[in-house]
C-alpha positions as CSV (number, residue, x, y, z in Angstrom):
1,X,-15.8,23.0,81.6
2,X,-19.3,21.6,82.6
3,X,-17.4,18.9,84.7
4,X,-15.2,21.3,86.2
5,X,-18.3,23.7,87.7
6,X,-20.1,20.9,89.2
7,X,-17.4,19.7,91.1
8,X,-16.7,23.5,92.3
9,X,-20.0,23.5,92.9
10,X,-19.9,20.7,95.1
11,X,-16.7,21.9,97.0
12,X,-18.4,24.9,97.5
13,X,-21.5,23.3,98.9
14,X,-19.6,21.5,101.5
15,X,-17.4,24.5,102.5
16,X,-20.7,26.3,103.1
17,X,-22.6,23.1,104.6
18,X,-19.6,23.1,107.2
19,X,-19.7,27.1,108.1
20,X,-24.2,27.0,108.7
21,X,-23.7,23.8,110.7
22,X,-21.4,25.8,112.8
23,X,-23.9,28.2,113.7
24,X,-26.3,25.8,114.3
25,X,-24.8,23.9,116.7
26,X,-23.8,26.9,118.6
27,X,-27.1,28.3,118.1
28,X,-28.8,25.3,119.8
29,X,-26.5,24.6,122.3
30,X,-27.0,28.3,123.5
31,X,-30.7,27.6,123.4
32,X,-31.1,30.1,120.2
33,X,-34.1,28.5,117.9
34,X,-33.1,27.7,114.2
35,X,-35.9,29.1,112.2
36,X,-34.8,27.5,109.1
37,X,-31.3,25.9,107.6
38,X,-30.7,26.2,103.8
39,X,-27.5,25.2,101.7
40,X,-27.8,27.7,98.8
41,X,-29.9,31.0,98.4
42,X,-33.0,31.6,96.9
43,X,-36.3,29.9,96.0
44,X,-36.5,26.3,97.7
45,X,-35.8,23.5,95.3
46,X,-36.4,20.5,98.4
47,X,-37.5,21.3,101.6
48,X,-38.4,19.5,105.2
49,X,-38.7,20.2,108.3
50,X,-37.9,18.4,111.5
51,X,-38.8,20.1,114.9
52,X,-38.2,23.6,115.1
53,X,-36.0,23.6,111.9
54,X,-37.2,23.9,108.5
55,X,-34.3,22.4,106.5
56,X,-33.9,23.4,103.0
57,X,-31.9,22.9,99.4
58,X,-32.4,26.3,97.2
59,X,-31.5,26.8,94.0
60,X,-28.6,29.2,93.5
61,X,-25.6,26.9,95.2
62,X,-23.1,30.0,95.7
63,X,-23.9,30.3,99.4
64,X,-26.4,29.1,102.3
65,X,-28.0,30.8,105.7
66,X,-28.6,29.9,108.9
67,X,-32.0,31.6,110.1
68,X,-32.1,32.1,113.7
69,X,-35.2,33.6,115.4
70,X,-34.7,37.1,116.4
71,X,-32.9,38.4,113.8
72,X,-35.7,40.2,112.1
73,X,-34.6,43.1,114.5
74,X,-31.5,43.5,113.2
75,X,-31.8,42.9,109.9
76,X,-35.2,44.0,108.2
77,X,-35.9,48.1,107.8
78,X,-39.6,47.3,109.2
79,X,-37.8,47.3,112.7
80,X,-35.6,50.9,111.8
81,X,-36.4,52.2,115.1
82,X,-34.8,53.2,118.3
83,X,-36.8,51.2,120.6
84,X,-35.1,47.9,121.7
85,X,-37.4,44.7,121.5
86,X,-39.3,42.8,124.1
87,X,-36.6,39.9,124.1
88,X,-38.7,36.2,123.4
89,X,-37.8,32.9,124.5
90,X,-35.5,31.4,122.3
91,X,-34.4,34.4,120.3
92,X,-30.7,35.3,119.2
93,X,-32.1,38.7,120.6
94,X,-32.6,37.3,123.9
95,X,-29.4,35.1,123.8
96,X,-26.3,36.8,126.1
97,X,-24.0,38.8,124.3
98,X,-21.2,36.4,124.8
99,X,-23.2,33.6,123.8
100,X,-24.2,36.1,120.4
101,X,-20.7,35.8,120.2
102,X,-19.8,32.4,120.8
103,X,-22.7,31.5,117.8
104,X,-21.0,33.9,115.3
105,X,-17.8,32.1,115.7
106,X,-18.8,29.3,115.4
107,X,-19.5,29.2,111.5
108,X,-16.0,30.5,110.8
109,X,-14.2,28.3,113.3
110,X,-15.9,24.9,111.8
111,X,-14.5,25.9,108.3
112,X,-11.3,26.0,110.4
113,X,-11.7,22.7,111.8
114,X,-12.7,21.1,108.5
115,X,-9.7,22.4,106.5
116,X,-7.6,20.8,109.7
117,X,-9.0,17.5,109.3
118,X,-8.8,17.4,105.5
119,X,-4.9,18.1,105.3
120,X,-4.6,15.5,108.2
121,X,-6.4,12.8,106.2
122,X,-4.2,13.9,103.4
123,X,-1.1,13.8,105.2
124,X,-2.3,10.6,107.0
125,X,-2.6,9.2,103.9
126,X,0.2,9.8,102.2
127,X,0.4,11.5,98.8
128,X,3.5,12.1,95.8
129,X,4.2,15.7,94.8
130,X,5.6,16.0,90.8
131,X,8.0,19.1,90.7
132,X,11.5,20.0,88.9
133,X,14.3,19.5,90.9
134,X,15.7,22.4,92.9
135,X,18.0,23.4,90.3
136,X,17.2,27.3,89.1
137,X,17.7,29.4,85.8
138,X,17.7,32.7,85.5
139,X,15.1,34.3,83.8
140,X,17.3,37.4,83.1
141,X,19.0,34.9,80.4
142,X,16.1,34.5,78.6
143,X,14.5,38.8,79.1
144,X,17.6,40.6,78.7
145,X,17.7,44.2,79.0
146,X,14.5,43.7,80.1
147,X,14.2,44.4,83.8
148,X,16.9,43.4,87.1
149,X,15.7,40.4,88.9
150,X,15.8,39.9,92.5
151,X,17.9,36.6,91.6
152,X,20.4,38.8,89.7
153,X,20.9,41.2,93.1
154,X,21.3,38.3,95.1
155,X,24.1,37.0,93.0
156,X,22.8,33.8,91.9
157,X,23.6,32.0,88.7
158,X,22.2,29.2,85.8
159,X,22.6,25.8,87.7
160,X,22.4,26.5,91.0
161,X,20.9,24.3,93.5
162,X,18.7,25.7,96.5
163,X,18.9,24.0,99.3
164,X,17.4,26.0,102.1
165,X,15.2,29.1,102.6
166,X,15.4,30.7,106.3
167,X,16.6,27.1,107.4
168,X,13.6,25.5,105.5
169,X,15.1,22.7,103.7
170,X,13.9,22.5,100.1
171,X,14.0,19.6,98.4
172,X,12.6,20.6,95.0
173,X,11.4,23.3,92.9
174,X,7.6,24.0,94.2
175,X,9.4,24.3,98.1
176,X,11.3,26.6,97.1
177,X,8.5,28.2,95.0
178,X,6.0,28.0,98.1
179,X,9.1,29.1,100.4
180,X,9.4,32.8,98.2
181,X,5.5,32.8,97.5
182,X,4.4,34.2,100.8
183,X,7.4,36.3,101.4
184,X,7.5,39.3,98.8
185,X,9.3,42.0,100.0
186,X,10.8,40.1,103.3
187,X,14.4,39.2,103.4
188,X,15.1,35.6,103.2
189,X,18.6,34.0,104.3
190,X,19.2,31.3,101.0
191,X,21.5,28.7,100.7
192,X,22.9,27.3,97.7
193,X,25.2,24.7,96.3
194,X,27.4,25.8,93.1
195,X,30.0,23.3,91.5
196,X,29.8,21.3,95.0
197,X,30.3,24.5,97.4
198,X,27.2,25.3,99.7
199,X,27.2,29.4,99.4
200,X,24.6,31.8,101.7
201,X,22.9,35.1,100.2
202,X,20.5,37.3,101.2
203,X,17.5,37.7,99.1
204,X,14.4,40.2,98.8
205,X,11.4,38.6,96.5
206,X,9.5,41.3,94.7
207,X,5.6,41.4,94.7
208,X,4.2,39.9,92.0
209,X,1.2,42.6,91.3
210,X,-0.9,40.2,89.0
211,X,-1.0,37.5,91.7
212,X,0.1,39.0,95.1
213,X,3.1,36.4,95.5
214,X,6.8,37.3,95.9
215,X,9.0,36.2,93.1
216,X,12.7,36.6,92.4
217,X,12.9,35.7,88.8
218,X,14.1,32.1,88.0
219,X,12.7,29.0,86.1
220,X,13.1,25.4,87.4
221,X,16.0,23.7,85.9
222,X,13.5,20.9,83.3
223,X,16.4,18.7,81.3
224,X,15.1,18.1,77.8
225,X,14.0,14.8,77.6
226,X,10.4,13.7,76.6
227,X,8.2,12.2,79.1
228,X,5.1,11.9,77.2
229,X,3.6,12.4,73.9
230,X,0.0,13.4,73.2
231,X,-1.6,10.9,70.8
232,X,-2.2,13.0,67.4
233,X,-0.2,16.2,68.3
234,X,2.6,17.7,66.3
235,X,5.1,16.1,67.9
236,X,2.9,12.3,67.3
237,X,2.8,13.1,63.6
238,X,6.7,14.4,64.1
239,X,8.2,10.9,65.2
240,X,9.2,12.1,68.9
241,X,8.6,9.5,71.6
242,X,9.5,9.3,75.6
243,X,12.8,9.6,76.6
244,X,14.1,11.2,73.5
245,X,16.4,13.8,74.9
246,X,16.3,17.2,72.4
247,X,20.0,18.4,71.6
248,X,19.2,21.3,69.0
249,X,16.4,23.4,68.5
250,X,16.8,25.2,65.0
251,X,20.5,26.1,65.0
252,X,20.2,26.8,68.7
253,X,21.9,24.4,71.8
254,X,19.2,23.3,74.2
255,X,20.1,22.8,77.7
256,X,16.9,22.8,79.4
257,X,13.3,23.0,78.5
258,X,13.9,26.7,78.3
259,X,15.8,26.8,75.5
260,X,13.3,25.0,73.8
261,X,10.5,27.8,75.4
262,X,12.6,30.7,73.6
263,X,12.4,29.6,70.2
264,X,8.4,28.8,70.4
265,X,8.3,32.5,72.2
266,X,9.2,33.5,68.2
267,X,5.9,31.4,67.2
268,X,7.3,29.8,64.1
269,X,5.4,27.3,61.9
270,X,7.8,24.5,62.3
271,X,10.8,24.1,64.1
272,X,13.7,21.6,63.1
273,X,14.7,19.8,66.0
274,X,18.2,17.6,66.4
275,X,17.9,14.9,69.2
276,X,18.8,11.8,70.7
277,X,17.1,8.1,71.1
278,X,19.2,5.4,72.1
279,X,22.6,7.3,71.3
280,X,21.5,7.9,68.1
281,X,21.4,11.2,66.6
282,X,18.0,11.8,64.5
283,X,16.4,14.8,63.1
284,X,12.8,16.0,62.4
285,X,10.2,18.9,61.4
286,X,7.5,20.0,64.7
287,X,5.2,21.8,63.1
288,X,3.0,23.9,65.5
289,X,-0.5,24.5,66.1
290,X,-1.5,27.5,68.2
291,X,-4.7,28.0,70.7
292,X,-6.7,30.8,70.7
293,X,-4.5,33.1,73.3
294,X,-1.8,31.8,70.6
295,X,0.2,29.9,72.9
296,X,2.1,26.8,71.0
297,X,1.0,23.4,71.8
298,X,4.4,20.8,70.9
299,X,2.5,18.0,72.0
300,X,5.0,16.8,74.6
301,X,5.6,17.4,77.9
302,X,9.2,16.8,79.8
303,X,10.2,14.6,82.8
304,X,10.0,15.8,86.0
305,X,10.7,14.0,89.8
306,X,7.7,12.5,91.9
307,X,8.2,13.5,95.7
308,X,6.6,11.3,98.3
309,X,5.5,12.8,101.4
310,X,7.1,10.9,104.6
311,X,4.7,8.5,106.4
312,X,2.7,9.5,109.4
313,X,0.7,8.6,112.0
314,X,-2.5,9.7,112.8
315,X,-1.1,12.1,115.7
316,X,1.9,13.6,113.3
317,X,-0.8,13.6,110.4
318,X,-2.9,15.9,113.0
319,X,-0.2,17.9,113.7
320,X,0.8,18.4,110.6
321,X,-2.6,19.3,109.6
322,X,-2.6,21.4,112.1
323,X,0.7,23.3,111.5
324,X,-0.3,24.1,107.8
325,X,-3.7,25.3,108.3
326,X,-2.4,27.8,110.9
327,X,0.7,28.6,108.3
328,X,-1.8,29.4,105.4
329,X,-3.8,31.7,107.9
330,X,-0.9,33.8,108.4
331,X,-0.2,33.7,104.6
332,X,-4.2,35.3,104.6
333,X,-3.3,38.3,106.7
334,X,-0.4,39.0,104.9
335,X,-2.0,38.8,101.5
336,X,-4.6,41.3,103.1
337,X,-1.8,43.8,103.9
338,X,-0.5,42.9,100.0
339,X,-3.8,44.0,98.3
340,X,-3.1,47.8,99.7
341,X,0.6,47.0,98.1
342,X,0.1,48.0,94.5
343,X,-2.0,44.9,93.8
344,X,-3.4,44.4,90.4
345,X,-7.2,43.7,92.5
346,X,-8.6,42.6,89.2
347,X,-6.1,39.7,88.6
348,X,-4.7,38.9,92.5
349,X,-8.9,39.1,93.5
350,X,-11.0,36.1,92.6
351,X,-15.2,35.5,93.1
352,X,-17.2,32.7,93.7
353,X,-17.3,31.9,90.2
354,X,-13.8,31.8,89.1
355,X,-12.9,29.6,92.5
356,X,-15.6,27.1,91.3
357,X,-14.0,27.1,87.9
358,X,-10.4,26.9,89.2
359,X,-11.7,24.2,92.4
360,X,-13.0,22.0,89.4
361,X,-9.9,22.3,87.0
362,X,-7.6,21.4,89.2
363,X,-9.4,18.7,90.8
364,X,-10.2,17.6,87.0
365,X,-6.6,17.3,86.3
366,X,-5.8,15.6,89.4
367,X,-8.3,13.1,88.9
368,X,-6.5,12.9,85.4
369,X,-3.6,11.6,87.5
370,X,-5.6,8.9,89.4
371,X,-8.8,8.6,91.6
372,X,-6.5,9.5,95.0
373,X,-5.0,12.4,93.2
374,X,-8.5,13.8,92.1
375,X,-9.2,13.9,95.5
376,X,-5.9,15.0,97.1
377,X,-6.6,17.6,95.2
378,X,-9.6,18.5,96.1
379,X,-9.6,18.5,99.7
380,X,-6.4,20.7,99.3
381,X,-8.4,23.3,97.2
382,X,-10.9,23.3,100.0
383,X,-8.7,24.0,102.6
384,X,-6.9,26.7,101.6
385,X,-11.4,27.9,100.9
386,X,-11.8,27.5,104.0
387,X,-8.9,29.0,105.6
388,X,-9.5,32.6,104.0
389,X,-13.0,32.0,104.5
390,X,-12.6,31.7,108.5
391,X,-10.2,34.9,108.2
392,X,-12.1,36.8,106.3
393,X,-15.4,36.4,107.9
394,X,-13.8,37.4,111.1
395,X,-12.9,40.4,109.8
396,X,-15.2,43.1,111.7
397,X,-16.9,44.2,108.8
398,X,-20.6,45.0,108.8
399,X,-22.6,41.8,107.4
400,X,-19.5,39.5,108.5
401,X,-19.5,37.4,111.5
402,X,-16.7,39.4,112.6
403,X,-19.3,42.6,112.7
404,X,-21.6,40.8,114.1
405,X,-19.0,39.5,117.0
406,X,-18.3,43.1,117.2
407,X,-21.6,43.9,117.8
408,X,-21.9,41.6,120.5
409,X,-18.6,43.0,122.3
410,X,-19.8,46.0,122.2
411,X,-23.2,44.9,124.3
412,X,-20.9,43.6,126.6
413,X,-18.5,46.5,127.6
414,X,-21.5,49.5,127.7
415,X,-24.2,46.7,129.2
416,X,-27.2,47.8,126.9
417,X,-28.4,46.1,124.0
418,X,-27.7,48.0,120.6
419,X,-31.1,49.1,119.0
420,X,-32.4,47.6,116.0
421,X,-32.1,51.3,114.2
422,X,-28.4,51.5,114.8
423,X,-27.9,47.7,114.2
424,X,-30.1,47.9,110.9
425,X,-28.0,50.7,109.4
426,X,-24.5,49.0,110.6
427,X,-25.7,45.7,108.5
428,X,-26.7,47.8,105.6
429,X,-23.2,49.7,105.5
430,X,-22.1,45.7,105.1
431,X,-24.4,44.4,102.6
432,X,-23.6,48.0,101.0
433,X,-19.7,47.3,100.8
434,X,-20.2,43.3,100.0
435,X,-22.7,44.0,96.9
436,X,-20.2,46.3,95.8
437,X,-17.3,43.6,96.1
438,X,-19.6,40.9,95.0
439,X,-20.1,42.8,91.2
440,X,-16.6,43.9,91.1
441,X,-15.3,40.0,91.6
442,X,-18.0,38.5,89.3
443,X,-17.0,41.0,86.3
444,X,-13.3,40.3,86.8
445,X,-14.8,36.6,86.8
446,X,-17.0,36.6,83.7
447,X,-13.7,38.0,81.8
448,X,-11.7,35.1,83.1
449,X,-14.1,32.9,82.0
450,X,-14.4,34.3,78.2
451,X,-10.6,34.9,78.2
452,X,-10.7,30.7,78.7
């Protein structure tokens, strides 16, 4: 777990490195001085300073600040008055409102630009995707009488093959899973292929409350054969080794990895299992340990298919890069428009500590995979940070560089700058809403954490 925080830590260092250095390079191209420039909040672990600029490292890493001069007036209560400022040489104050503006931007866009170039180096480079095929099962088989699944409306059945979602081809189970994710409550055109026939239905995903994603209630298609076998686990001390292919699970026929899921659902001590290695029929005794949420742990895991992604260029890489930032910032103003939906906020909302925790896992387990893997997925995770962090800071929100922009468009159409009083209590109404966000994400976080 200690692993997994410091690499957060350090994705969340660069993702805020990347948003300050876009408002200082706007602020000093606009001839606004840079008081200081910090990665981090709080006291000052390391410190220099190099012209105008004090540069600094300070100790608590879940943020950073860009301290132009001038922004006392906004931003302290010493300055709660009415009376507008002499403006100074060199002071955001002074600065134009459009050029206000332009530095405001500035931070958001560069997390915009970095999460473009990190999925073009990634699709430049080339990377292999492991996912079930893009055969389905209902999960209606396996919760009966439970509830009506959108896969049940649409007609759909056990074996079926997606093939295409609004035209999208899909290839495999996670596109077709990424194709329904971002589409809850939309109706989707899908096509299928049943005993050889290609068949069309329409489809409406429901809203997944816990996570904000649209779902329509199947499981990927996982054929029972073992792909590997953790050294010392039940199914080590059991005998079973890679590629045996599971026929029977107690007295029941398995098909697919979910009829193997169903029996452990009952959490027996030991299951008797009947399968195949070589032709050969063999029998043996799992018997099952359980973690603390008392989840089973077989010790084996199943085959699935390795995807490669198709070679690029650096210009189609670009493009590409491109094409699925701008995709995921659409998939950040739906999700907005979700969390008024019925949302469960305390599962679908994360904070800064539970995206350091989860930026660290799954980089951890990539890197489990291979070096390039570790940092595939990495620089994935940090897109998709810096994608809702340019949306969201835009927002105009009090304390956001979207209010701030607001601000600043505001100077512009009545041609009078906004006194520090009015600007004072705007930010506070900001920090007042943020604080308030900021304790409700870190408790939801804090029980994430114990619950792992």
């Amino acid at each position: 777990m200690i692993l997994n925080i410091i690499i957060g830590l350090i994705g969340l260092g660069m993702v805020v490195c990347f948003h300050e250095a876009g408002h200082f390079i706007a602020a000093k191209l606009c001839g606004v001085k840079v008081e200081a420039f910090s990665i981090g909040w709080g006291p000052k672990i390391l410190s220099f300073t190099k012209g105008e600029t004090e540069y600094r490292l300070s100790l608590l890493p879940m943020g950073g600040y860009c301290k132009m001069k001038g922004e006392e007036f906004h931003d302290s209560p010493e300055n709660d008055t009415q009376e507008v400022p002499q403006d100074t040489e060199g002071s955001l104050n002074a600065a134009h409102p459009l050029k206000k503006a332009i530095i405001y931007f500035a931070g958001p866009f560069m997390n915009l630009i970095f999460s473009i170039i990190a999925l073009s180096v990634i699709w430049m480079s080339g990377f292999s995707v492991m996912s079930p095929e893009n055969r389905i099962i209902l999960a209606s088989e396996y919760h009966p009488g439970e509830q009506e699944f959108a896969a049940d409306r649409a007609g759909l059945k056990t074996g079926d093959y997606v093939t295409a979602v609004n035209g999208r081809e899909i290839t495999n189970f996670q596109d077709m899973r990424e194709a329904i994710a971002v589409k809850a409550k939309d109706t989707l055109e899908m096509t299928i292929l049943r005993d050889g026939q290609e068949l069309h239905v329409s489809i409406v995903p429901e809203l997944n409350k816990s996570t904000g994603a649209g779902t329509i209630g199947v499981y990927p298609w996982i054929d029972p054969v073992i792909d590997q076998v953790t050294q010392n686990s039940s199914a080590y001390i059991a005998g079973l080794q890679h590629g045996d292919i599971i026929v029977m699970a107690e007295d029941q026929e398995v098909r697919n990895y979910m009829d193997i899921v169903s029996v452990l659902w009952e959490k027996p001590s030991k299951v008797h299992l009947t399968y195949l290695r070589d032709g050969q029929k063999m029998e043996t005794e799992l018997i099952l340990n359980y973690n603390d949420q008392g989840v089973a742990d077989p010790g084996f895991s199943f085959q699935v298919q390795s995807y490669d992604s198709p070679d690029m260029n650096i210009f189609q890489a670009l493009r590409k890069g491109t094409t699925e930032s701008f995709k995921t910032l659409a998939i950040s103003v739906k999700s907005l428009k979700l969390l008024f939906g019925g949302v469960d906020l305390s599962q679908a909302v994360s904070g800064p500590i539970r995206i350091t925790y989860m930026m660290g896992e799954i980089t951890s387990q990539g890197f489990g995979v291979s070096i390039s893997e570790g940092l595939i997925s990495f620089f994935q995770f940090l897109s998709l940070i810096n994608i809702a962090l340019f949306f969201m800071n835009l927002l105009p929100i009090p304390a956001l560089d979207g209010g701030g922009i607001l601000l600043c468009l505001i100077e512009l159409v009545t041609r009078k700058k906004i006194p520090p009083k009015a600007a004072f209590r705007y930010q506070m109404i900001g920090f007042a809403l943020l604080i308030t966000l900021m304790i409700f994400t870190v408790f939801n976080d804090v029980i994430f954490l114990l619950r792992k």
